[in-house]
C-alpha atoms as one frame of an Amber mdcrd trajectory, in Angstrom:
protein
   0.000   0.000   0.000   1.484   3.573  -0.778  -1.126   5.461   1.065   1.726
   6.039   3.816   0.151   6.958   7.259  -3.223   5.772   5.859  -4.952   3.411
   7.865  -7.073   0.499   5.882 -10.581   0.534   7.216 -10.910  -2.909   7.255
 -14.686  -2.976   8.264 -15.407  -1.040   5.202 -13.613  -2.818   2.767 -15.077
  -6.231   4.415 -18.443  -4.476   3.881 -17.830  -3.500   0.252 -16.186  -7.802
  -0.454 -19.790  -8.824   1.118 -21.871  -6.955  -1.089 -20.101  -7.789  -4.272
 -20.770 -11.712  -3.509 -23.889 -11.573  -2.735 -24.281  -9.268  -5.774 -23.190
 -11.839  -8.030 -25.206 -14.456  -5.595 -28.569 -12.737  -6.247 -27.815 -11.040
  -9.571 -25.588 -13.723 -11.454 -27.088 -16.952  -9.474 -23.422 -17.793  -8.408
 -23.937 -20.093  -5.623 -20.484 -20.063  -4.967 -20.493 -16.190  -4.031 -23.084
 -16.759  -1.210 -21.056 -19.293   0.415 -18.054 -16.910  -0.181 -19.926 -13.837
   1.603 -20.237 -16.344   4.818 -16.474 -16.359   4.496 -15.958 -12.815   4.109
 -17.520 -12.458   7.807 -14.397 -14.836   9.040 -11.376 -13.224   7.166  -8.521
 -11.768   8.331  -7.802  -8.307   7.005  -4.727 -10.435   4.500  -7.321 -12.707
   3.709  -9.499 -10.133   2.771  -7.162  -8.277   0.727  -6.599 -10.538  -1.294
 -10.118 -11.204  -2.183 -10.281  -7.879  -3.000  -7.712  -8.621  -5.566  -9.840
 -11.449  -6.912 -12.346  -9.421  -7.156 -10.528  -6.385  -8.685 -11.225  -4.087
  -6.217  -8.266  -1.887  -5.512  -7.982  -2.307  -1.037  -6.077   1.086  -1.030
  -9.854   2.813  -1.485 -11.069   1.830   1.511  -7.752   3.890   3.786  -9.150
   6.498   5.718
């Protein structure tokens, strides 16, 4: 991250991961997704970064 002295708000970006899977969940039909969502809840803040990757969201939005 190059957002130096930024903090990640981890809450935010875990809010942001939950409502893309479900998105695809109830949008797309991807079962997969809500499963994934339930996971989301569990994640550590790496773990979630790097779904954020998967997902193509860029994490360094979500620094306050």
């Amino acid at each position: 991250m190059d957002n130096k002295g930024e903090k990640l708000d981890i809450e935010k970006l875990r809010e942001a991961l939950k409502a893309e899977a479900q998105g695809a969940y109830f949008v797309g039909g991807y079962g997969g997704a809500l499963v994934e969502s339930f996971d989301i809840d569990d994640a550590s803040p790496e773990e979630l970064i790097s779904i954020a990757t998967r997902y193509g969201i860029d994490s360094e939005d979500y620094c306050e």
